[in-house]
Every structure is written in C-alpha cells, then in structure tokens.
BAVO-53069 format. One record per residue: x, y, z of N, C-alpha, C in turn. Coordinates in steps of 0.1 Angstrom, whole numbers, plus 2048, in hexadecimal, padded with zeros to 3 digits. Atoms other than C-alpha are relative to their C-alpha. Example, Ala and Ser with C-alpha at 12.3 -4.5 7.8 and 13.67 -1.06 7.14 Angstrom:
<rs>
8097F480087B7D384E80980C800
7F77F58008897F58477F880B808
</rs>
This chain:
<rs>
7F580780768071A8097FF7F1803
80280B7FA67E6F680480F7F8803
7F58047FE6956DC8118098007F8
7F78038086A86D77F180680F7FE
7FB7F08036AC6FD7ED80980780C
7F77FB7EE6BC6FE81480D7FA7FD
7F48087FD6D16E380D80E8077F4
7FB7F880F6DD6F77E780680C809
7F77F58006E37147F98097FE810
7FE80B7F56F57018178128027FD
7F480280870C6F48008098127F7
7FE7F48077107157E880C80C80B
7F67F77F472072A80A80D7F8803
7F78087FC73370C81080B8037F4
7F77FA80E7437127EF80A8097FD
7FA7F27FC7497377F68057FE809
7F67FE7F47587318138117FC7FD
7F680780776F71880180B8077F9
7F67F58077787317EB80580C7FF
7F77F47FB77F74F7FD80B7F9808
7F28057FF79A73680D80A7FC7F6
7FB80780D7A77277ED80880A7F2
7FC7F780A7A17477D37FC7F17F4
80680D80B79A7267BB7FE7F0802
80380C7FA78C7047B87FD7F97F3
80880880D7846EA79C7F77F480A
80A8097F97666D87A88007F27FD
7FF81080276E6B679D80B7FE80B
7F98087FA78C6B47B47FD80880C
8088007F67776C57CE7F87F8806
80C80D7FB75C6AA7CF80C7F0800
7F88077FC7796917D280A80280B
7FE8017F478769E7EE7F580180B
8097FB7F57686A98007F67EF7FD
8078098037566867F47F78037FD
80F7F580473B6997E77FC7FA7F0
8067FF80E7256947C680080A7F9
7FB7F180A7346A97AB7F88027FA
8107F980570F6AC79980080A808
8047F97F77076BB7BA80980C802
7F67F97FE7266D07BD7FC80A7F5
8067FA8087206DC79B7F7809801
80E7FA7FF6FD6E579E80280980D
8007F67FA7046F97BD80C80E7F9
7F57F180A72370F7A97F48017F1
8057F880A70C71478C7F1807804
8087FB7F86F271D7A4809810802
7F67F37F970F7367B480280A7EE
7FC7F681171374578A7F58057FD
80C7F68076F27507857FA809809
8037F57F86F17667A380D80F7F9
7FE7F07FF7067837908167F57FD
7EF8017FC7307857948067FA80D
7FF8077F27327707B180D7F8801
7F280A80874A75779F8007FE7F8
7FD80A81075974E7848027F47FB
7F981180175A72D7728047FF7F0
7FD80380B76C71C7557FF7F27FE
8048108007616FD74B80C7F67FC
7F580980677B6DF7457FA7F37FC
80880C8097756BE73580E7F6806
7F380580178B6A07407F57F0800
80780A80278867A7428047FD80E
7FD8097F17836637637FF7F47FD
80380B8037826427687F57FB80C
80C8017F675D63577A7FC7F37FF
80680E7FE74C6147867F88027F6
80B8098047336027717F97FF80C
8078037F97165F67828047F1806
7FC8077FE7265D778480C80180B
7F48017F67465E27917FE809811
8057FB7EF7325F67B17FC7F5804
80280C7FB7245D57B780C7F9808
7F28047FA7495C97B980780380C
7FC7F87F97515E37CD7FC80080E
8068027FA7395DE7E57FF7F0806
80480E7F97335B87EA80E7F57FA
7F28068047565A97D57FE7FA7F0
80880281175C5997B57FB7F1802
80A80C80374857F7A58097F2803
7F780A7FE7685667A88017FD812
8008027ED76A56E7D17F47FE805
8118007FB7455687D48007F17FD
80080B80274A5487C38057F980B
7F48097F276453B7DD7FD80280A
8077FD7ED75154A7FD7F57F77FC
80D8077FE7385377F47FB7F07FA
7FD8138037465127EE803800812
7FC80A7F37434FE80F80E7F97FF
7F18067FD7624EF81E8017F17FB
80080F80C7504CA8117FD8007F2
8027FD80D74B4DB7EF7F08027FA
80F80080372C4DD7DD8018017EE
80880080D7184D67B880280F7FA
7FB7F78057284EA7A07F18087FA
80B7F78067034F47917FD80780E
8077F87F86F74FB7B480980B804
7F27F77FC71B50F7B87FA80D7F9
8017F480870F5267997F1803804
80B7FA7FC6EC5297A67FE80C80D
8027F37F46F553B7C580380F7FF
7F27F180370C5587B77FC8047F4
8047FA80B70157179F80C8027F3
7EE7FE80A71857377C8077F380A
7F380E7F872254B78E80A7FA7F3
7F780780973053E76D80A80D7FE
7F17FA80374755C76980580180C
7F68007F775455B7888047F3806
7FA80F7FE75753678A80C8047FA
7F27FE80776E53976B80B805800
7F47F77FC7845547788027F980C
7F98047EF78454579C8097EF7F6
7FA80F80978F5227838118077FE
7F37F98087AD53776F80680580E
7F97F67F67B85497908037F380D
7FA80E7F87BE5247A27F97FF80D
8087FE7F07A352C7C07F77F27FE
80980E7FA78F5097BB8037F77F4
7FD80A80A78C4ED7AC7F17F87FB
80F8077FD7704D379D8077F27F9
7FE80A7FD7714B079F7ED7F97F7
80780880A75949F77E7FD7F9802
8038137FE75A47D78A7F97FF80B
8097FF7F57454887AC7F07F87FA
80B80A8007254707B07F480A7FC
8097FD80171148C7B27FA80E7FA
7FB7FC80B71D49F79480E80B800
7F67FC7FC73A4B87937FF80680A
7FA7FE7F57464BE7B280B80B802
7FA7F37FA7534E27BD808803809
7FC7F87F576E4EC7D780D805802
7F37F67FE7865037E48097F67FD
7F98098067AA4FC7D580A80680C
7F77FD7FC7BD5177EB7F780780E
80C8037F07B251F8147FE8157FF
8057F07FA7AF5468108048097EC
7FE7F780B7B055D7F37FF8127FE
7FB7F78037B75857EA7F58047F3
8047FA80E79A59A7D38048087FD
7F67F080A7AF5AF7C07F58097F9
80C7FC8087915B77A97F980C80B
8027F87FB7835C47C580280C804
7F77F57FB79A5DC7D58028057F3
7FC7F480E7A05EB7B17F78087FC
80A7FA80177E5F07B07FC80B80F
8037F47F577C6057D180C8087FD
7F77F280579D6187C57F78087F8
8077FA8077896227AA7F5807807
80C7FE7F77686297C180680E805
7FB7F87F978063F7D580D80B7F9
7FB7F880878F6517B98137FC804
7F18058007B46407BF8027FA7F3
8018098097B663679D8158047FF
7F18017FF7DD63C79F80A7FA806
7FD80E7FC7E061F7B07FE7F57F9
80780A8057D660C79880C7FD7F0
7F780080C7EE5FC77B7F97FF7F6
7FD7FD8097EA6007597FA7EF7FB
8028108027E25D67557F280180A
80B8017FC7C75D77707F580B7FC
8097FA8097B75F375F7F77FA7F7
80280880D7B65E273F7F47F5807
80B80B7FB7A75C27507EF805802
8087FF7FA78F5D37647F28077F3
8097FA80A7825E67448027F47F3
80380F80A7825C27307F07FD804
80D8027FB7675B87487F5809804
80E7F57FB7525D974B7FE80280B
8037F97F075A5E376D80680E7FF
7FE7F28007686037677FC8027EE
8037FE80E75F61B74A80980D7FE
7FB7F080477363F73C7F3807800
80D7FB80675B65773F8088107FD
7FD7F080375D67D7347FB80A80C
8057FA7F475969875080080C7FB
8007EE8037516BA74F80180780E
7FE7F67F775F6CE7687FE80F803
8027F08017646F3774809806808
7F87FC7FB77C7057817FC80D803
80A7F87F877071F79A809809807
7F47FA7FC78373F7A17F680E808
8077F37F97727627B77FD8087F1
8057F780975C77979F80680C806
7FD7EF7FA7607A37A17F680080A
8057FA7EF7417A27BF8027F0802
80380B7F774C7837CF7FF80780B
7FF8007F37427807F37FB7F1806
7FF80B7F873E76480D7EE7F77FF
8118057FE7157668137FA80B7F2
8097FB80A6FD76D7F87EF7FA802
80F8067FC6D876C7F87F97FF7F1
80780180C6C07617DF7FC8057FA
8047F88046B77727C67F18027FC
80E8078016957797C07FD7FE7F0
80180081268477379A7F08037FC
8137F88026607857A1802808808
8047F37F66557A57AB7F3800804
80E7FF7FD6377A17BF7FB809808
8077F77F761E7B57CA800806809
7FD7FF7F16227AE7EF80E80E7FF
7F37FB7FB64A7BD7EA7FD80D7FB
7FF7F380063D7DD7D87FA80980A
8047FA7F86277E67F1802800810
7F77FB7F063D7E381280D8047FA
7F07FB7FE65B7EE7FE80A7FB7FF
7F280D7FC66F7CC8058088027F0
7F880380D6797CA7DE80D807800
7F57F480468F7ED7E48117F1807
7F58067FA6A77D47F98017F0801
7FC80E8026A67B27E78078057F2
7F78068106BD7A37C87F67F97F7
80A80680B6A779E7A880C7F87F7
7F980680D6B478378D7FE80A7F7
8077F78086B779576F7FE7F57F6
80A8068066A078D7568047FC7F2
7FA8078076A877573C7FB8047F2
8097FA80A69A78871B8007F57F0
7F680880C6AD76B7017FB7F0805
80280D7FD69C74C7147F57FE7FA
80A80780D6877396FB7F37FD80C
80A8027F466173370D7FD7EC7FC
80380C7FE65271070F7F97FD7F2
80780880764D6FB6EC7F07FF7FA
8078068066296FD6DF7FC7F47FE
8078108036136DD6DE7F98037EF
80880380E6106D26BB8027F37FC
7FC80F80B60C6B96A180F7FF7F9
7F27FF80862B6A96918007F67F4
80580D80E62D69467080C7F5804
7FE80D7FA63367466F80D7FE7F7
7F380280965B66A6607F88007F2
80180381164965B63F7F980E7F9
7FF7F280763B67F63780A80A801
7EF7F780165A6916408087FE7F3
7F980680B66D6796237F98017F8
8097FE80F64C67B60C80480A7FA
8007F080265069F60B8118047FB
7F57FF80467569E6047FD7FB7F1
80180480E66E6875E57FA8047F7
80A7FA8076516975DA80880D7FB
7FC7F48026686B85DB80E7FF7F4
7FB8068076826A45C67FC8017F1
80680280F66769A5A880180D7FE
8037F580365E6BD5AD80A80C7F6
7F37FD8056836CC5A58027FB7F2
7FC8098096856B55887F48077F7
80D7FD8086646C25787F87F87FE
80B8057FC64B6AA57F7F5801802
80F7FC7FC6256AB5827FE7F780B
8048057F36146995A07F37FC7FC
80B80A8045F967C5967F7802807
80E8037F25D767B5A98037F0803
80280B7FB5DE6615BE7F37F6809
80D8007F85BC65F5D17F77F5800
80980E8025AC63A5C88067F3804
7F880E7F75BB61F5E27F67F37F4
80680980559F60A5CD8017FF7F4
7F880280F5AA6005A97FA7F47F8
80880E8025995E859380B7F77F9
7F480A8025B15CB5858048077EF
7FF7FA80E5AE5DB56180B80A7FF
7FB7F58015C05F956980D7FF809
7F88047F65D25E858580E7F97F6
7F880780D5E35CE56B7F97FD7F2
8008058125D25C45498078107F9
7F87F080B5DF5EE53E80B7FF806
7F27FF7FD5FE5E454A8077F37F9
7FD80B8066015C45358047F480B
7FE80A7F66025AF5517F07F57FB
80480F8035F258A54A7F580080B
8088047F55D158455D8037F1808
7FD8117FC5DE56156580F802808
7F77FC7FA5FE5735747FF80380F
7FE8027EF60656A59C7FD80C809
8067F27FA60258E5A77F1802806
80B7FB7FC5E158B5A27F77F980A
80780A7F65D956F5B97FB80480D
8017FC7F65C65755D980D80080C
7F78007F45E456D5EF81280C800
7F57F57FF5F958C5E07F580A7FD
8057FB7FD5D95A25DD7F4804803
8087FD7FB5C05B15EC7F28047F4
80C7FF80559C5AC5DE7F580B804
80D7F67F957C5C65E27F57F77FC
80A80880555E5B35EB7EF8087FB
80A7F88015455CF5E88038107FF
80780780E5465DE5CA8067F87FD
7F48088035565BF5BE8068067F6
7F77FF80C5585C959A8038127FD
8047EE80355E5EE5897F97FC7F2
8097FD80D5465F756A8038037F6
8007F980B55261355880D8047FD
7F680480656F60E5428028087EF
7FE7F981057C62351F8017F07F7
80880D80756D60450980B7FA7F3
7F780380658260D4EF8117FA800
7F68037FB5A16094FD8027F480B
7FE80F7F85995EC5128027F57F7
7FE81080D5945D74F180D7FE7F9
7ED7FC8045B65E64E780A7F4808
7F98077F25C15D450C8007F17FA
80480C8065B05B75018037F87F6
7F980480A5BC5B04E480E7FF7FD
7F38068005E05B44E88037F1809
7FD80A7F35DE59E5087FB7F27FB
80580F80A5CB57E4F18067FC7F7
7F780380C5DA5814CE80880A7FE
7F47F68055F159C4D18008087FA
8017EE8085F95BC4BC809805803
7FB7F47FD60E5DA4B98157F87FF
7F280580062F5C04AE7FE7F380B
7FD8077F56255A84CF7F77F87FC
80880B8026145864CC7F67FE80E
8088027FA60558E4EC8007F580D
8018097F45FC57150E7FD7F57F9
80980D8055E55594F87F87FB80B
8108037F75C75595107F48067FD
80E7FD7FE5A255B51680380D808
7FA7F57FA5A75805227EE801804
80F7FF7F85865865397FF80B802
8027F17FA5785A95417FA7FB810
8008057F456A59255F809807807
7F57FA7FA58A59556D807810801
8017F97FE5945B15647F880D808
80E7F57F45745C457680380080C
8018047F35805B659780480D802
7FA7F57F95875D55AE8087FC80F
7F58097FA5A85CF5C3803811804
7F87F27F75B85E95DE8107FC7F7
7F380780D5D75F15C48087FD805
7F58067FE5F35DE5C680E8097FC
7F57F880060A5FA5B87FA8107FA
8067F280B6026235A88027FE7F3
8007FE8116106155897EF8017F8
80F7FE8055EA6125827FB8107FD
8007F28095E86385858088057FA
7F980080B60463956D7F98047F4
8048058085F36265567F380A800
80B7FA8025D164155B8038087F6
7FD7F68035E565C55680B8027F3
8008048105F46505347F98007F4
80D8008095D36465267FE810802
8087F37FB5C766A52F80D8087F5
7F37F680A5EB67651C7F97FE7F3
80480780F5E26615017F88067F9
80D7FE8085BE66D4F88038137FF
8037F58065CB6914F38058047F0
80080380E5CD69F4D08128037FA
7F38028045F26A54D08077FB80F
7FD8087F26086914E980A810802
7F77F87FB61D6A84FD8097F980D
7FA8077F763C69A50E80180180E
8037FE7EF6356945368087F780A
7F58057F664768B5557F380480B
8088007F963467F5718037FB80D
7FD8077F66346715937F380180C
80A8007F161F6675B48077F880D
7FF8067FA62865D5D57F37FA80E
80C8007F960A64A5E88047EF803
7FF80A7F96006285FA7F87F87F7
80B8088075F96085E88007F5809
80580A7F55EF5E75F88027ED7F9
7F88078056005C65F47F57F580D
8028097F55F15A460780B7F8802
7F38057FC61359F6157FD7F6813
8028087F461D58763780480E807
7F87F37F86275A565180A7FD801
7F17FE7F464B5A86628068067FC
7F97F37FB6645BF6678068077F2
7FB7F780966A5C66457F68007F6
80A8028066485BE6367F2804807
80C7FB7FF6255D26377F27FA7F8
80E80280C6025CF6287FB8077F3
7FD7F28076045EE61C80980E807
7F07F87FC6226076157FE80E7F3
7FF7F680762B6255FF8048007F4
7F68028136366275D880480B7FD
7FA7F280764B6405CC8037FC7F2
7FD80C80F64763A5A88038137F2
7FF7F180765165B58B8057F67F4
80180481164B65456280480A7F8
7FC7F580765B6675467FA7FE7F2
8078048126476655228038097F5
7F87F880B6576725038087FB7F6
7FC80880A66566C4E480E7FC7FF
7F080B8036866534DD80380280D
7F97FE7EF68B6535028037EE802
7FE8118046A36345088017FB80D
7FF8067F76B0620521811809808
7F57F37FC6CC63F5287F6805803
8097F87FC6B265552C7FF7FD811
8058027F66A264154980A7FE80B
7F68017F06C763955E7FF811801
8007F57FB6CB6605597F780680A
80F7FD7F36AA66756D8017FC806
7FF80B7F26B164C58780A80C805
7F37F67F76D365E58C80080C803
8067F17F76C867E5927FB7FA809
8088027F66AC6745A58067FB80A
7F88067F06C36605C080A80B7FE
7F77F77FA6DC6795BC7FB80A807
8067F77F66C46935C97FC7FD80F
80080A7F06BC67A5E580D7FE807
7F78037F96DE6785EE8087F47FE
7F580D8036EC6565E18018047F1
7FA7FE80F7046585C18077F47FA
7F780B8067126345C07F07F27FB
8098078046FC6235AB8007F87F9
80280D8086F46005987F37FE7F9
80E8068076DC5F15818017F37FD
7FF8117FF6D35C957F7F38007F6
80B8058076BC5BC5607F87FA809
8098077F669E5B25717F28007F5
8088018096795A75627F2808808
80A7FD7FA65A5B85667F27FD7F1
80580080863A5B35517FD8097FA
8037F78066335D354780A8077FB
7EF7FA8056585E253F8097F67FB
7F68068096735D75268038097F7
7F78067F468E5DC5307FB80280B
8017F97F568B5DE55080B7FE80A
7FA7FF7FD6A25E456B7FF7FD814
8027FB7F56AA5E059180B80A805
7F67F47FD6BC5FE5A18057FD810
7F58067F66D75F65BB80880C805
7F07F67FC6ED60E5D38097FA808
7F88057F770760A5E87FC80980E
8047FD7F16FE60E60D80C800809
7F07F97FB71C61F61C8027FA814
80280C7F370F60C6427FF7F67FF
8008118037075EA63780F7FA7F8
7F17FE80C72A5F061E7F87F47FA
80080980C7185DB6057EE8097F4
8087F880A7005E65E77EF7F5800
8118067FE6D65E05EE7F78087F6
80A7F68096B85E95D97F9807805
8067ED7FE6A96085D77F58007F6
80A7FD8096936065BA7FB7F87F5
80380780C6855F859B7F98077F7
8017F280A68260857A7FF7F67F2
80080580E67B6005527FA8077F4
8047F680E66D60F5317F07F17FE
80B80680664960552A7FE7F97F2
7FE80D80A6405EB5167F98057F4
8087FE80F6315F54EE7F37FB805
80B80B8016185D94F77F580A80B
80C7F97FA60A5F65167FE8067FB
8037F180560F6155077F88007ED
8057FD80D6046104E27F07FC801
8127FD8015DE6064E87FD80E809
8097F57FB5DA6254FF7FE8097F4
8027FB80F5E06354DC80C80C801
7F47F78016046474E78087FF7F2
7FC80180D61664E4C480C7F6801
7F280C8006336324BD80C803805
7F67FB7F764E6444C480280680C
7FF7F77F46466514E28057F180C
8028097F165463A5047FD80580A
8017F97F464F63E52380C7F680B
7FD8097F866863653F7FE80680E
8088047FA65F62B55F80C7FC80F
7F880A7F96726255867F980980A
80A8007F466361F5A78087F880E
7F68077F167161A5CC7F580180F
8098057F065E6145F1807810803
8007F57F96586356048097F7810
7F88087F466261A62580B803807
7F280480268361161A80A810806
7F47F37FB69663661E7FB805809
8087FC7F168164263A80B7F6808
7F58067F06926256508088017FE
7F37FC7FF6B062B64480880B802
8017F77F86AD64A64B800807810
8027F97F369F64E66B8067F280A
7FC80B7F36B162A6797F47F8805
8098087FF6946156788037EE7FA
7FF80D8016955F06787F67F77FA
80E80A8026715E46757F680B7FC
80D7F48086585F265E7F480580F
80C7FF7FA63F5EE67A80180C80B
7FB7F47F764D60769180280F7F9
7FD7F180964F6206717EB801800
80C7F880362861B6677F97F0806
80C80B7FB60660C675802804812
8027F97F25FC60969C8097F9808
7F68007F361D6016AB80B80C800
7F97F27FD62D6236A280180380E
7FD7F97F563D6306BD7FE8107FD
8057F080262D6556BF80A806804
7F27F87F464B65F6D880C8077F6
7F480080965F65A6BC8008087F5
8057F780D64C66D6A180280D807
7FE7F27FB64D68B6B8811802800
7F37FA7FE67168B6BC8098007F3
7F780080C68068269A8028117FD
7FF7F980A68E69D6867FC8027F3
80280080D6876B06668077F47F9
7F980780868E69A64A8088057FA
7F97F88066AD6A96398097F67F7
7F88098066BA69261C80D8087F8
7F27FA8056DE6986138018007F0
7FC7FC80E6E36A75F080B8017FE
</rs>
C-alpha cells in the first residue's frame, strides 16, 4: 500500500468513527470544523461508497464565499494600501520609487490617497514627494480577508462584501457537498476491497476470506486512437448534405489549375479587368499556357467580348487568345460552372439542371486573421427556363433556412458575369447587427448564349466562403488557427460533431 493509500484509508476510519458518534455529517461543515480540505474529505467518503452499504450519501449544492488569488495574498502579507504606507520612510520618499517597491503600488497608493493614510507634496526638488499623513493605521481589507480564509464570513457586513468583491478579492463559488448518514452494513473498520483474483489467492485459498469489488459490467473501456476530421470537413459535409436534400448534382471539382479562358473570358469577364492582375492572382509558370480549347465556342467568346452579340455591344477590345491560354490556380469554381454548362449546352435537348460544388480556390491575397491564400467556395447554380430573379431569392432562402438562419436581406451589388446580381445579408443574432453571407445573381445572356444554351433558358447563380460559418460556428477568430500550419491539432481532436440548427 502506498503512502497516499495509508493516508486515504487513515482518513476514511476517521470518518467512521465520526459517524458512529454523530449518526450524520455534511462534509463541508466537517472540513470547516476539522480545518481539513473538503476535496480530500470528499474523496475519502466517496472512497467509503464504493465499498458496498457502508454509508450513505446525498449530494447538496450550495454557495460559499472564497479568496481570489489576490485576496490569499492579502490575507497573508496585507493590503496593497498597507504595504504602501509600511513602506514610506519617516523622511518620505519619490513617489515613482514609492510604486516601484510594492506590487499593485498604484492601486494601493490611490486607496492609501482616498483613505487619508499619506500624502504627496508636487513641488518637492526631487519630484513628488511621498509621506505618511497619519502615525499608525488599521487593514480592514485585511482582516475581512482572513474572516473569509477562516470561513467567518458572518462577520462580515453586507458593504465590505460588496467592496471586497469590486476589487476581486473574494469570489461566490458553487459547492457540492454531501451529506453522510450510516449504510444497512455500516461498521467502524473496513478493509480494502480487492479488484483481482490472482492466482497466488486461488491456490492458498486466501480469496475464500477477502472482499471482492464487484465488477463494473456498464463501465465504458478506454477510447480508441483514431483519426478525427478537421471542423472544415465536418461543415463541408453538412452543406454538401443540404445541396444534396434540395436535389443537386455535385460538379467535378478536381483541377486547382485553370487556364484564364475558362477562368474568366467564359464568364464575360474583360481581359483588361483587375482580377486578373498578378497581385490578385496566382500565375503557373510551367505549363504556362493551356492548348486545347472547343474552337468553336471560343470564337463565340471572342467575339462577343470585341464587337459584341447576342443584344450586347460587348468590351471593345483586342481580345487575345495569348491571354486567355495563361494557366492560373483558379481564383473561384465558377470556372467549373462555366464547364459544366458548356457540356449542358452541346447536348441535343437541354434538360433543366441544378448543380453545385464545394472545393478550394486560390486568391493572391495579403494574409491576416481574416484573410488566406487559399479558402473554400460553396457555390450551387440552377439552369432552366423563365427562371427570375424570385426564383433565385427562393433558393437562397431555403438554402440558409436549412443552415439555420431565416432573417435575411439582399443589397444590389455588381459582378461581371451576373445581372442582376445580388449580395445576401443576415442578421447575426451575437454581433446584433446584419453581415454578409453570400453573393448571388442570374447569368449574363452575353455567357450563356455562345455556349449555345436555348434563349430562354437562365441560369441562376449564389456563392458563400466555406471559412465564414465554420468560425462562427466553432468560435474561431482567425482563419489561421482554422486552416494551414498553425492549426491547433488539440483542438481538432476535441471539437464536436458539426450539427447545424434547422
């Protein structure tokens, strides 16, 4: 038996003895008479409950009032005000070197100031000048804090409470007690019980005349070492299960590398448009360009984006396949959008489709705590005929109402490839004010009619950061702590399922 197990069962008899005098006891005002640590107390009575009918206990719940770390300090060496004033000389002393000596010196200057114990003297040669005002002084602070220490809090008014818990020397805490009364086999001495049958005891016999624990058949074993997913697939998989509900298909996302054609010119975006600049994206220098292109349909591209077509007058530029050929890590999936349209397009009758993908595109953004290099798109398209600009709020509002938010806004906003287009706004029930969430719009004539979709057909179109609800979600602050190599692993293991409120 080791020491801590002598000293457990030490205590534990002591207990029993207590309580064949008593017949009952609540261990909180046990360990306050006996000065004892009521953990420790505890832990020996729930030691004494898992030997059998020994005793009974009923738990209680109350409040106390306990030191801060501050106010044991107090308690122990005085307060910060009486520290001040022991430790001004009788010829005074430099009010900085006054607060250098004494820990917490400016608040206990100021209170020793308010409470009339010194004085300081500004006009001193050798700057303010510090010294006692009255020849002896009284820490009240003190002594309220050793009532407290010594569980007298019934000495204590009702005003010096308050105070004492302004400044953080006392706290309320919650207690869990127990109230400890004789079982049907109580007795005085008890012996350990054992919780193995070994060998040795079957073959001298000893087992016939020991106490076995009995055996716990309902106690869970030890956790499994596994892998755990990371928050942003927990929430993927929620959204994905969302499109899925709605009737959705699920895009091949699989080509981080994208050539600018497919990236923006089939999205009617302007080769001379700021996006495309190296300082918002990311170039490939090897392959630089891509090759192979549906020829016909690129002249289609071409031509609206120079002299226009299809009702639109078009950019009025030198439209370059140069440029276009560059290959660029994409800047958004709308690009596989735009595949998976053309690919609608070339069949021999259209058939109305609803689509979506959630995957990682790549932006040459500055970092910080709310900005990455690369992040996630949740982006879902609906193509069909006379579909308006009702159509597309109805789809938004499902879609976040299955997510769990139902207070929703829309703000005109511009995009080059959609018109109308929209930004989508909720109200954020913690921040109490309304933040975006998304961005949405009905494709433009100018993309969809050279892929060769019939006229009446639209398509609309809304897209939000996988990021964004993850931290708000899981209480995250800074992207960088959600993805990349400052993840906290500790934290990926401990999170919870993701479970979005419907």
């Amino acid at each position: 038996m080791t020491v801590c197990e002598e000293a457990m069962a030490e205590l534990s008899e002591k207990l029993l003895t207590i309580l064949s005098e008593r017949n009952e006891f609540d261990t909180l005002d046990l360990s306050i008479e006996l000065q004892f640590d009521h953990q420790r107390l505890v832990g020996a009575v729930k030691s004494l409950q898992s030997l059998g009918d020994v005793i009974t206990c009923e738990q209680r719940n109350s409040k106390q009032w306990e030191l801060t770390d501050e106010g044991k300090e107090i308690a122990e060496k005085g307060s910060h005000e009486a520290l001040i004033y022991e430790s001004i000389p009788l010829e005074g002393i430099n009010q900085n070197e006054l607060l250098g000596r004494v820990p917490n010196g400016k608040v206990g200057f100021s209170k020793a100031m308010s409470l009339g114990w010194i004085q300081i003297d500004k006009a001193a040669k050798d700057g303010p000048r510090v010294t006692k005002k009255v020849e002896a002084i009284e820490d009240g602070v003190k002594e309220i804090c050793q009532l407290v220490k010594n569980f007298q809090i019934d000495k204590i008014t009702d005003q010096q409470k308050n105070e004492c818990k302004k400044r953080k020397l006392i706290s309320e805490v919650k207690i869990v007690s127990y109230f400890v009364k004789k079982g049907t086999d109580f007795k005085t001495s008890v012996s350990k019980q054992e919780i193995e049958l070994t060998a040795d005891m079957i073959a001298s016999g000893s087992w016939k005349d020991k106490s076995f624990k009995p055996y716990n058949f309902n106690a869970l074993g030890l956790p499994p070492a596994s892998g755990h997913l990371h928050p942003l697939l927990k929430v993927r998989t929620q959204f994905r299960q969302i499109f899925l509900e709605m009737g959705f298909s699920e895009m091949p996302t699989n080509n981080y590398v994208e050539s600018s054609f497919w990236n923006f010119d089939a999205l009617f975006q302007p080769q001379q448009h700021p996006a495309r600049d190296a300082h918002d994206t990311f170039f490939i220098a090897e392959p630089e360009e891509a090759h192979e292109f549906p020829m016909d349909y690129l002249e289609k591209v071409k031509t609206v984006h120079s002299i226009g077509g299809y009702g639109s007058q078009g950019y009025k530029y030198d439209w370059k396949l140069k440029e276009a050929a560059k290959n660029i890590m994409r800047t958004h999936t709308t690009g596989v959008s735009a595949r998976m349209l053309y690919q609608l397009a070339q069949k021999e009758k259209f058939t109305p489709s609803k689509y979506f993908s959630i995957d990682r595109v790549f932006r040459n953004e500055t970092l910080d705590a709310t900005h990455l290099a690369e992040f996630h798109q949740i982006e879902g398209l609906v193509a069909d005929y006379g579909l308006t600009l009702g159509n597309l709020m109805g789809y938004i509002e499902q879609f976040f109402k299955k997510y769990g938010i139902k207070k929703l806004r829309f703000k005109p906003a511009y995009n080059p490839y959609t018109e109308p287009s929209m930004e989508i706004f909720s109200y954020h029930e913690g921040l109490k004010k309304w933040v975006e969430v998304g961005n949405s719009g009905v494709f433009r004539p100018e993309m969809l009619l050279p892929m060769g979709l019939p006229k009446n057909v639209s398509v609309i179109a809304w897209g939000l950061s996988l990021e964004r609800p993850t931290m708000i979600k899981y209480g995250i602050s800074n992207i960088r702590e959600l993805f990349g190599p400052k993840v906290n692993l500790q934290k990926i293991y401990d999170n919870p399922l993701c479970r979005l409120d419907k």
